[in-house]
Structures are given as structure tokens and as C-alpha cells.
Backbone bond lengths (Angstrom), bond angles and torsions (degrees), N, CA, C in turn:
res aa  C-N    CA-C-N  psi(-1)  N-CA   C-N-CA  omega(-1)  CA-C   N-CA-C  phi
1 X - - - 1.435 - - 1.522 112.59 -
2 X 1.405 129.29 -43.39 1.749 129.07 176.63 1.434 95.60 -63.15
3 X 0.790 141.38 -16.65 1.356 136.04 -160.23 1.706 110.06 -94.17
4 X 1.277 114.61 -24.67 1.259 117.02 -176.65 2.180 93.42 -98.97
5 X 1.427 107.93 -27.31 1.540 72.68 -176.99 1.275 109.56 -96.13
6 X 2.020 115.21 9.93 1.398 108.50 168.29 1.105 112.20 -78.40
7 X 1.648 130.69 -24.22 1.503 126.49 -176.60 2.426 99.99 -77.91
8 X 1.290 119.51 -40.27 1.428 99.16 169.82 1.562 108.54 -73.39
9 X 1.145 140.32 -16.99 0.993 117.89 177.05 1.541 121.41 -80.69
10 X 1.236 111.72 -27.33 1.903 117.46 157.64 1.556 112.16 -51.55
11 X 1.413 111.21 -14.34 1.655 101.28 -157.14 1.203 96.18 -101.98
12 X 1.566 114.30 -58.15 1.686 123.08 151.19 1.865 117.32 -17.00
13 X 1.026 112.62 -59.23 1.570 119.42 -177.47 1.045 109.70 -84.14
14 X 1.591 136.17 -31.41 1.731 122.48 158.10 1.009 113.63 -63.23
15 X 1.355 130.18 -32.40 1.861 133.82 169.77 1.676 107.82 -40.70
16 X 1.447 94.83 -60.20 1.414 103.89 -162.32 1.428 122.25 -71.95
17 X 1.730 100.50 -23.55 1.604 106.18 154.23 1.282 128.44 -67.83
18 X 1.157 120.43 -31.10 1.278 106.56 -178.05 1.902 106.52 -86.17
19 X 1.020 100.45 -40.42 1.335 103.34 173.87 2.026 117.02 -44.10
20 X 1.514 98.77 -40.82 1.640 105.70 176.20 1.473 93.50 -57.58
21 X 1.177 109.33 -56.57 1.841 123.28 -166.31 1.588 97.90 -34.97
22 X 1.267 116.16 -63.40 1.296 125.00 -158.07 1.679 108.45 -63.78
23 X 1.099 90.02 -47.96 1.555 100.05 168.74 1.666 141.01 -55.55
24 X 1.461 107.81 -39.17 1.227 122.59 139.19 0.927 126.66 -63.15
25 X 1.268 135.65 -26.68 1.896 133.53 -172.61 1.560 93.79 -70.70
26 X 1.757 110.40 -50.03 1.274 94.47 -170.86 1.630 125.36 -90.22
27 X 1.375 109.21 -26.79 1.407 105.79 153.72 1.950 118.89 -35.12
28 X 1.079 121.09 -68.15 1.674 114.07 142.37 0.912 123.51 -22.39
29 X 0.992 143.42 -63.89 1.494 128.52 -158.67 1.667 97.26 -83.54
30 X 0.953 131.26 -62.88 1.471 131.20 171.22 1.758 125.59 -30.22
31 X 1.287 97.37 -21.19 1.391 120.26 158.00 1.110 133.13 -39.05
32 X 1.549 84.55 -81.18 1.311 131.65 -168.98 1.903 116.22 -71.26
33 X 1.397 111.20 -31.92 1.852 127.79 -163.55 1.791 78.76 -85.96
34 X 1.244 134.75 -45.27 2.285 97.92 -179.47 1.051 99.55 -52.09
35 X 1.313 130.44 -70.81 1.495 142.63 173.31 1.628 105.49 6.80
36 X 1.194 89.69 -84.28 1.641 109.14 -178.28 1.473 109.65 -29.69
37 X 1.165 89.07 -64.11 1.751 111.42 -144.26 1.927 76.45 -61.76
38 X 1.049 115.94 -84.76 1.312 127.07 -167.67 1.610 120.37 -43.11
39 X 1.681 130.41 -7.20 1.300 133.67 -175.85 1.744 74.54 -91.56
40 X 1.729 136.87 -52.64 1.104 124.11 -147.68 1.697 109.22 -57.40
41 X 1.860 98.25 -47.06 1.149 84.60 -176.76 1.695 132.19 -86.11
42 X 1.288 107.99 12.27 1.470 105.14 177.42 1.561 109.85 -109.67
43 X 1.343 131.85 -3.17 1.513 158.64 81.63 1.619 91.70 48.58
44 X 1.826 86.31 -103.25 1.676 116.12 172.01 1.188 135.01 -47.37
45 X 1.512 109.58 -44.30 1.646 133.89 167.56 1.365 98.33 -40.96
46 X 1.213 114.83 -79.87 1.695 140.16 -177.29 1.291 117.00 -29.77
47 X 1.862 117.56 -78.22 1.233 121.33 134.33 1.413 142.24 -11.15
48 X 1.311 136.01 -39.80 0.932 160.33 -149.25 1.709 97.40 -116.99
49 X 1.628 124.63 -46.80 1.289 135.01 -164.09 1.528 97.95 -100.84
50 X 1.131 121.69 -6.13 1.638 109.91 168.05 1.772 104.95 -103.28
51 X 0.966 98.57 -36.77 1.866 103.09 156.09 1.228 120.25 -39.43
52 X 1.143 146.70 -68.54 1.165 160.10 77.05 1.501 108.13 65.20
53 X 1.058 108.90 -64.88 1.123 116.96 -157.00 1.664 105.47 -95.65
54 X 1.436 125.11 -39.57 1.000 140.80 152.96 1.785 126.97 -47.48
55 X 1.077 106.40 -63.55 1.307 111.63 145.09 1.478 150.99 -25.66
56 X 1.777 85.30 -62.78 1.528 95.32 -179.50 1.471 117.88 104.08
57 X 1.254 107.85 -2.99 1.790 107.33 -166.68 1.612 99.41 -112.40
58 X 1.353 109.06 71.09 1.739 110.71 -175.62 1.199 118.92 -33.84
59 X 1.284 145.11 -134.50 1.266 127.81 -126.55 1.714 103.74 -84.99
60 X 1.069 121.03 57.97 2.106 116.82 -166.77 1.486 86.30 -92.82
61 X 1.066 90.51 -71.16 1.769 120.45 -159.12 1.562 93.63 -49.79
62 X 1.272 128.55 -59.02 1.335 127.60 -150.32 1.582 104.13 -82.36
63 X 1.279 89.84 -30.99 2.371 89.23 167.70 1.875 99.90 -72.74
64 X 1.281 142.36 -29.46 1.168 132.37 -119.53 2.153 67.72 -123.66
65 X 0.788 141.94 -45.37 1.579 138.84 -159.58 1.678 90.17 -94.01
66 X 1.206 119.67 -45.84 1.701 128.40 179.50 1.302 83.28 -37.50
67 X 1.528 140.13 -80.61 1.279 151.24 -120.53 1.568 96.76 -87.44
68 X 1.689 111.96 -42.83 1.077 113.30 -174.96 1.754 112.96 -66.60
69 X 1.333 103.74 -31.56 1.842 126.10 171.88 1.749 96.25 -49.48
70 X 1.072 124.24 -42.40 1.471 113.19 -135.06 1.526 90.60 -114.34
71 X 1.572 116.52 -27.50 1.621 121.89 161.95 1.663 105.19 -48.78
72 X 1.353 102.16 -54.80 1.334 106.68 -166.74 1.433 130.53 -88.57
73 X 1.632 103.74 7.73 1.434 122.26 168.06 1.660 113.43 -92.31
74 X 1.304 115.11 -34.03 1.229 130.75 179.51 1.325 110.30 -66.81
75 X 1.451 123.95 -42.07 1.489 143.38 -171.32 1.699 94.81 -73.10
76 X 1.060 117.27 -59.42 1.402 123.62 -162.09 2.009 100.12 -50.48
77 X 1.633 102.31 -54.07 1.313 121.92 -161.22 2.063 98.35 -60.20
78 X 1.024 103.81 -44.26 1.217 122.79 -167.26 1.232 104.78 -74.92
79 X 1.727 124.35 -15.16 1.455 125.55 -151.48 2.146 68.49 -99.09
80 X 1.627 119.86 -68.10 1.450 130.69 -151.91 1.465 89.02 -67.18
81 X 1.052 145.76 -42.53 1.737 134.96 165.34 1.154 100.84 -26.13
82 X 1.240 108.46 -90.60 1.748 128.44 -167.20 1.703 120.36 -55.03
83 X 1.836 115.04 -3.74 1.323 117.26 161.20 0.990 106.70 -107.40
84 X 1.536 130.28 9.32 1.642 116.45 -174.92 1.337 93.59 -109.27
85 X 1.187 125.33 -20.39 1.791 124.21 -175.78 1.445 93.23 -85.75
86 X 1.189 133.26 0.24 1.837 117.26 -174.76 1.905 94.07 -108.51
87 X 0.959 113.43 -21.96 1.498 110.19 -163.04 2.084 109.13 -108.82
């Protein structure tokens, strides 16, 4: 008889590990995607605002790389969404 509720109780507690697992992965990642999104666009901003400045053509560059920052923050976020729901 211990023997059968030691084998559900292994099954019960591998459930619940992986289930923590899952739960933390995405608690992480949810973290982590402002992060993202927001290094891209100040990234570009930055880029864009030393251009700018070098140049001479005030704010072109720094709206025009901003946009490109924030294209490419969105893309990124959207890219680690869509590989964390497959795996």
C-alpha cells in the first residue's frame, strides 16, 4: 500500500515542478521584454542623437533611428514571445 501513494506522490511533485518551472520561465521573461523593448529604443535615440549632433541635422536622425529603436524592440519582444510559447 506505501508504495502506490509513493509512486502518485512522485507524479504529484513532478507535476508541480514543472508547473513552478513554467511559471518562473515566464514570470522572467515578462521581466525581462520592458527591458528589451526600451534598451532598443534608447539604442536608436542615442545613435541617432550623436548623429545629430555630428552632423548637424537636429532632431532628423534621432526621430528616424528612435523609430527604427522601437521597430526593432517590438520585433525582438514579439520574436522571444513567440519562442517561449513553442518550447
Amino acid at each position: 500500500m506505501p508504495l502506490d501513494s509513493e509512486q502518485n506522490n512522485s507524479k504529484n511533485t513532478s507535476g508541480n515542478v514543472e508547473k513552478t518551472r513554467a511559471a518562473s520561465h515566464q514570470a522572467g521573461l515578462a521581466m525581462e521584454l520592458p527591458f528589451t523593448l526600451v534598451a532598443a529604443v534608447l539604442l536608436g535615440g542615442g545613435l541617432g542623437y550623436f548623429l545629430d549632433r555630428w552632423l548637424h541635422t537636429k532632431p532628423i536622425l534621432m526621430l528616424v533611428f528612435g523609430g527604427l529603436g522601437f521597430f526593432a524592440g517590438v520585433r525582438e519582444v514579439i520574436r522571444r514571445v513567440s519562442a517561449s510559447g513553442n518550447g
